[in-house]
Wavefront OBJ file of the C-alpha trace (Angstrom):
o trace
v -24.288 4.410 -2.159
v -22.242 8.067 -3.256
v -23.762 8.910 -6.720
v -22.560 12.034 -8.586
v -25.583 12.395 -11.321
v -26.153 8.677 -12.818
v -22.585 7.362 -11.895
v -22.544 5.338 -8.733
v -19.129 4.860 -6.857
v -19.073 1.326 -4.621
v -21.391 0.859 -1.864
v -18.132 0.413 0.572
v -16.771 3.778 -0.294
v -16.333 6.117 2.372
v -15.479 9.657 2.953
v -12.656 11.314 4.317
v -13.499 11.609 8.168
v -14.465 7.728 8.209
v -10.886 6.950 6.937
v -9.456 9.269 9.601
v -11.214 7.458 12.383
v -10.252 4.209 10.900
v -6.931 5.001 10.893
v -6.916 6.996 14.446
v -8.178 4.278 15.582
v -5.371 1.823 14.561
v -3.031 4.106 15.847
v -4.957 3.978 19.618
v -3.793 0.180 19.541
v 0.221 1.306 19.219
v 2.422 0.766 22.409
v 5.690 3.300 23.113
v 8.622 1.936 20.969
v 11.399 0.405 22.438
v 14.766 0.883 21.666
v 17.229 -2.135 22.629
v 20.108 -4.277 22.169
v 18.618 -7.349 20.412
v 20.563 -9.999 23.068
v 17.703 -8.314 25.253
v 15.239 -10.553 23.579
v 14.142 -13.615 24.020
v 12.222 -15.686 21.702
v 9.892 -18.313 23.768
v 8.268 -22.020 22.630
v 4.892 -19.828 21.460
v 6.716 -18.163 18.304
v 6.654 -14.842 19.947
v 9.188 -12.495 21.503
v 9.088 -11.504 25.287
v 10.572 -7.637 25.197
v 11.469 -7.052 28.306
v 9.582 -5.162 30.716
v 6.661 -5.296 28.346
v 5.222 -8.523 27.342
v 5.205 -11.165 24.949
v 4.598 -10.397 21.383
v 3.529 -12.401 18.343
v 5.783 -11.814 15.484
v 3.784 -10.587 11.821
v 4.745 -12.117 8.826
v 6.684 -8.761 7.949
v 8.501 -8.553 11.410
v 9.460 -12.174 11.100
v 11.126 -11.417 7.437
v 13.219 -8.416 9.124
v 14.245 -10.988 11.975
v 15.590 -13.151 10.100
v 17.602 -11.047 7.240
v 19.195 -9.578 10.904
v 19.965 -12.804 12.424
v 21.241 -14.475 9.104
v 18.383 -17.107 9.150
v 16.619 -18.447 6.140
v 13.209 -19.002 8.519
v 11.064 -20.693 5.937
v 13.802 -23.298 4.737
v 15.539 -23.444 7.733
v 12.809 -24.437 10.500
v 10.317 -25.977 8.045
v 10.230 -28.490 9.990
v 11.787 -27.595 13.158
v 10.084 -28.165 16.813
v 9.343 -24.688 17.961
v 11.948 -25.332 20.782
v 14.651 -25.812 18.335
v 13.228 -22.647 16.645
v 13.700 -21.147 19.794
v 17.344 -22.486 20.689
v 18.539 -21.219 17.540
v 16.670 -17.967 17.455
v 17.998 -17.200 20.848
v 21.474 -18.392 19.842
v 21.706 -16.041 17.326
v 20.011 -13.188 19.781
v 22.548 -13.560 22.222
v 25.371 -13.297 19.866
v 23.884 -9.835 18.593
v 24.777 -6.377 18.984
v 22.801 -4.659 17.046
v 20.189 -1.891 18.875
v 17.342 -1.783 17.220
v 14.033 0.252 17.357
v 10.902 -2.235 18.256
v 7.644 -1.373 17.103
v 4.655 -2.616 19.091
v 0.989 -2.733 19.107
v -1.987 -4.422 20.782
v -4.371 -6.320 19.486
v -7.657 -5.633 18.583
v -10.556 -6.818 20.317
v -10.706 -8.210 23.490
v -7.036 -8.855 25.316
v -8.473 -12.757 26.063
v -8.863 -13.500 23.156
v -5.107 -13.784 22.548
v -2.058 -15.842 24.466
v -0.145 -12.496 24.366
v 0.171 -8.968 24.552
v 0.213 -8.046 21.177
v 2.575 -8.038 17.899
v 5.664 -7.036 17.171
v 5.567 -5.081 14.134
v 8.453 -4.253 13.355
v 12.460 -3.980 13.715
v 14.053 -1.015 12.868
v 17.290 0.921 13.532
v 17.322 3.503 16.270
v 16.937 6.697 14.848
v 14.388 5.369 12.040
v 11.586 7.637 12.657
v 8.053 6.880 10.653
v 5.536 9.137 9.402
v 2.803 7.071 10.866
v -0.668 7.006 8.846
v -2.092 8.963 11.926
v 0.289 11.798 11.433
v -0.425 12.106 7.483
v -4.288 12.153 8.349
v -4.284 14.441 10.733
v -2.447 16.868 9.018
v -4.660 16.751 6.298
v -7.687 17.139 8.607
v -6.056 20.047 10.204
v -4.983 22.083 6.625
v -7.150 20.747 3.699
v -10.124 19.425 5.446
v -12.853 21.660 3.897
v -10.852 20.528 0.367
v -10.889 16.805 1.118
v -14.168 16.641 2.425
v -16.351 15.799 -0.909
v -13.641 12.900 -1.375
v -14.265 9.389 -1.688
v -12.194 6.492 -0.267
v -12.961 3.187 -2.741
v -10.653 1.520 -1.586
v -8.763 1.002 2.189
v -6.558 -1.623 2.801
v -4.048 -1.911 5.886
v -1.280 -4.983 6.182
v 1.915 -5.889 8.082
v 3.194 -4.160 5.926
v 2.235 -1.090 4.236
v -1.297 1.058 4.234
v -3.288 2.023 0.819
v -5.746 4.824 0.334
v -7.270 5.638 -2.860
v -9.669 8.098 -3.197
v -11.736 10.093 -5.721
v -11.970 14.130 -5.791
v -13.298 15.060 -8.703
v -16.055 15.037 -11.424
v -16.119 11.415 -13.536
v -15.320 12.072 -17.054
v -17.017 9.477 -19.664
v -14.314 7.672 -22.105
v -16.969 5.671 -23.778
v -18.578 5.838 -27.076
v -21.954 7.710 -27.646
v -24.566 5.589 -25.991
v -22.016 3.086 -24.218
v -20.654 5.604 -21.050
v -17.710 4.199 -19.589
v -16.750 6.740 -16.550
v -13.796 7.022 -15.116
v -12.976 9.174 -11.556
v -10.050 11.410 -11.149
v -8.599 10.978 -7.703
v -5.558 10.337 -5.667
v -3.707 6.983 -3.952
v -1.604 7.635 -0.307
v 0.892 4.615 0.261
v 2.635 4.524 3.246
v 4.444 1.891 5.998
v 5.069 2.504 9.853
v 7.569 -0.517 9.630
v 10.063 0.568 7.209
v 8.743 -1.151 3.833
v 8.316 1.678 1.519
v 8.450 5.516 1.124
v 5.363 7.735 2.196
v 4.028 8.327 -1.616
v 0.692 9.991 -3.342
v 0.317 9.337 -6.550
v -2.550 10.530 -9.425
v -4.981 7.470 -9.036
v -8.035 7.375 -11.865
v -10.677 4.461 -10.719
v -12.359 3.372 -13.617
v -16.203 2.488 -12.750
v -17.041 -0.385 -14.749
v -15.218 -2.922 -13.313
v -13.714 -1.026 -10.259
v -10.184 -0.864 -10.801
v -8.222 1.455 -10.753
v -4.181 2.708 -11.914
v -1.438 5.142 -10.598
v 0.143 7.270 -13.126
v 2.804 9.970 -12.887
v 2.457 12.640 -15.024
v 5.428 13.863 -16.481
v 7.663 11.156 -14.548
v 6.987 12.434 -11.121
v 5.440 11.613 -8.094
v 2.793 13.971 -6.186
v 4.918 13.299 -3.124
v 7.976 10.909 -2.694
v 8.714 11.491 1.285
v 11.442 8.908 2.627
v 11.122 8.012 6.916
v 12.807 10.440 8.816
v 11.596 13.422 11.308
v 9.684 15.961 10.249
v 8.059 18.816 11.425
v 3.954 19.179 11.226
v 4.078 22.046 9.423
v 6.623 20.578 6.874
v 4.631 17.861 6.672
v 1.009 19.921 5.666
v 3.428 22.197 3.209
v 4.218 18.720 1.283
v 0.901 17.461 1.276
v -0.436 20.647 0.590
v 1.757 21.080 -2.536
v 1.220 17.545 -3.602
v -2.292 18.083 -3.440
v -1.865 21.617 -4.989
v -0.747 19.604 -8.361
v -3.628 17.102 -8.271
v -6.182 18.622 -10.591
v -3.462 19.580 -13.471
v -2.048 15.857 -13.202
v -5.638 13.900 -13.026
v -6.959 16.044 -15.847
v -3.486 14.771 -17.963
v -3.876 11.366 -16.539
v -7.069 11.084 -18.164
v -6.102 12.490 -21.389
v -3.479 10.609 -21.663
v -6.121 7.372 -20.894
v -8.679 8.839 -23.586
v -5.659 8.788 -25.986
v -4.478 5.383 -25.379
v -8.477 4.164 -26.889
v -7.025 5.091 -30.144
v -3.384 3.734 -30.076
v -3.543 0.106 -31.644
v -0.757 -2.372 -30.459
v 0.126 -5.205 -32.247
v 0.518 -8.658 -30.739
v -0.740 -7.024 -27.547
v -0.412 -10.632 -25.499
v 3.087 -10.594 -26.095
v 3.182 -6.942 -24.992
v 1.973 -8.329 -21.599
v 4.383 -10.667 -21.657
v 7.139 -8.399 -21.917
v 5.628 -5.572 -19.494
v 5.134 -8.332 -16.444
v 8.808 -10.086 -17.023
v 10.804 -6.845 -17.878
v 9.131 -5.545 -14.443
v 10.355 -8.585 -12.550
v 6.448 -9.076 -11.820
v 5.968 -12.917 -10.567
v 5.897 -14.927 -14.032
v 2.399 -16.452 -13.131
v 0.758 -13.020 -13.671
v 1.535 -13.213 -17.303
v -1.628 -15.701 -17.315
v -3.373 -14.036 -15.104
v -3.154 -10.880 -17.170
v -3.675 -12.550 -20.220
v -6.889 -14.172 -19.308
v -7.799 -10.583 -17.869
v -7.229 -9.214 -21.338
v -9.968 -12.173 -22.673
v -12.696 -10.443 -20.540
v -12.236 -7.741 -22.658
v -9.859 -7.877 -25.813
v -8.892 -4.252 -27.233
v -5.917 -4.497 -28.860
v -4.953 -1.275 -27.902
v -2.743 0.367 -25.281
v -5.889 1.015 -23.253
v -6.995 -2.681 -23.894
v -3.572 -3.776 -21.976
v -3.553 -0.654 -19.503
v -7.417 -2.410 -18.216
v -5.904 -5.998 -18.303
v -3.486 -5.362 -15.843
v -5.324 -3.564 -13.669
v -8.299 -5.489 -13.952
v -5.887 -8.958 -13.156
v -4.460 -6.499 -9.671
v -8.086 -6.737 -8.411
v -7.378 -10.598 -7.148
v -3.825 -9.389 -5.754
v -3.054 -8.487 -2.265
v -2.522 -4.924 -1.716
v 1.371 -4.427 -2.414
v 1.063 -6.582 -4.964
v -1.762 -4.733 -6.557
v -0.118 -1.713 -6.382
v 3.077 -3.002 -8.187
v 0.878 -3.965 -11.230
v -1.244 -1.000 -11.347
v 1.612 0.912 -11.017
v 3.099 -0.932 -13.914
v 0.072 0.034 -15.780
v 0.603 3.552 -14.988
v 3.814 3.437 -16.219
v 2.701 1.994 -19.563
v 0.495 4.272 -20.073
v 2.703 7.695 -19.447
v 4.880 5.637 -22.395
v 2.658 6.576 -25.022
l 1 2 3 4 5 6 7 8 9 10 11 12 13 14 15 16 17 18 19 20 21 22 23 24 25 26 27 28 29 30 31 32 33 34 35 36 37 38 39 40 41 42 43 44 45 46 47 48 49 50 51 52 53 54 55 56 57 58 59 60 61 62 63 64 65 66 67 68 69 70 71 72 73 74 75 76 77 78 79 80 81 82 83 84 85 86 87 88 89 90 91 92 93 94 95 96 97 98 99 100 101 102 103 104 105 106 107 108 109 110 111 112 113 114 115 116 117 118 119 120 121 122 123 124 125 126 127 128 129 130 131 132 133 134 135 136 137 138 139 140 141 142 143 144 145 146 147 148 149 150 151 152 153 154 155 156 157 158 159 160 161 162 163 164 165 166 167 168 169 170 171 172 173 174 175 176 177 178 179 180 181 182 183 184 185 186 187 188 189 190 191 192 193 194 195 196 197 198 199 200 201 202 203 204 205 206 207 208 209 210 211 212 213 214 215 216 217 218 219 220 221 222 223 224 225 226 227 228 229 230 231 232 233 234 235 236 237 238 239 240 241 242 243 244 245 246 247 248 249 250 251 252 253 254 255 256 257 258 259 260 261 262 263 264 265 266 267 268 269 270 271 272 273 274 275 276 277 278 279 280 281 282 283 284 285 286 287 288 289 290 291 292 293 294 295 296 297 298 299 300 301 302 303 304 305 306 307 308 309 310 311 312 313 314 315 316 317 318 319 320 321 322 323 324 325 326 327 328 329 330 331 332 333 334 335 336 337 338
């Protein structure tokens, strides 16, 4: 356990050089892209993708999504119940017909090499000169220019999918939001986004982790990002000079954030159910989480904005990561309203 005086972070949270060689060690398992016309493929009756040269790959669910939008297929409706060897006709039909070059992203798999019936995945499609910021790069450079700065920080939460990566951390001293005699602490600190397959932007964002129930929100002070960095090449020392600015602006914004969070206590809302309502649908959010931030509000009614700020984040907890983020997020935003 991390304790800073009486407040105790998660017993899974874990400092900066344990993230770094988590996520240098994902990076170990990459293979050389591969840069091709897509008739080179060939999709096989095992789901996966033989890249020639190479090996056979198992597709992700991510990969899969950018294979079909190229090829025109609607995969789910389509081959719902399709043999795989239709699958395969059709796939390859369409592969054939293709010109498109595209950038292939590769990786092995973890673990032993047996215990799989191919050589990896294939993580992603994307067009020849796309060139990711890879998690590996963003770590290192912070290793190699803010180290000493970063190395008190705390990593509660680490999550890695098809998809995207998440890293939120803590860097600073809690403040308590609570009344006298009932502490509620809350941890200043940062979240890192980022995707080596082309889903999103390379982002950091002001992240404050609220202890009690261990969730947390991203809020951007004054309507701006600590870093909004789109996929294209950089140099390493471009790359430290943004993350060294974006980290440069952290204190100000975290000591706002949570201002802004001690404010929001004192702010009643009225019909603050239907507020949720109208925060999840205006956001195009799925229309099931208006329940499931409803109920979340239950656990702990405060008809306030704070009371509807902790409901949605509390209901992210059960989400997967992206999805998680879009509602804290959404939170965030709701907040900076006020």
């Amino acid at each position: 356990m991390y304790s800073h005086g009486l407040q105790t972070l998660p017993s899974g949270s874990k400092n900066f050089d344990a993230v770094t060689a988590q996520v240098s060690a994902l990076a170990d398992l990459g293979l050389p892209d591969q840069v091709l016309g897509l008739q080179n493929l060939r999709f096989n009756d095992h789901a996966n993708v033989e890249v020639p040269d190479v090996g056979e790959f198992a597709l992700t669910d991510w990969s899969r999504r950018q294979l079909a939008t190229i090829l025109g297929v609607r995969w789910d409706k389509w081959f719902q119940t399709a043999k795989t060897e239709e699958i395969a006709d059709e796939v390859n039909r369409r592969l054939r017909r293709s010109d498109f070059e595209m950038k292939i992203r590769l990786a092995r798999h973890s673990g032993s090499p047996d215990e799989h019936g191919d050589d990896g995945v294939l993580r992603a499609f994307l067009g020849p000169t796309y060139t990711p910021i890879d998690d590996a790069q963003v770590f290192d450079s912070l290793r190699a220019n803010m180290g000493s700065e970063l190395a008190s920080a705390k990593f509660v939460r680490t999550a890695v999918t098809d998809r995207s990566s998440h890293f939120a951390g803590v860097a600073g001293d809690p403040v308590d939001l609570g009344a006298p005699g009932k502490p509620d602490w809350v941890y200043p600190g940062f979240m890192i986004r980022n995707s080596e397959v082309g889903f999103t932007a390379l982002t950091i964002d002001v992240f404050i982790f609220r202890l009690v129930c261990t969730n947390g929100l991203m809020i951007q002070t004054e309507g701006k990002r600590l870093l909004y960095r789109q996929h294209r090449p950089i140099e390493a020392g471009k790359l430290a000079d943004l993350l060294g600015e974006a980290f440069s602006k952290l204190a100000a914004s975290s000591s706002m954030a949570v201002k802004q969070l001690g404010r929001a206590r004192t702010e009643p809302l009225e019909e603050p159910e239907k507020v949720i309502e109208v925060l999840v649908r205006s956001a195009r959010l799925p229309a099931g989480l208006v329940r499931s931030v409803t109920d979340a509000y239950h656990e702990e009614p405060n008809s306030t904005r704070f009371g509807v700020v902790q409901a949605l984040t509390r209901a992210a907890r059960a989400l997967p990561p992206d999805s998680r983020f879009e509602l804290e997020q959404l939170a965030g935003r709701f907040l900076a309203a006020a």
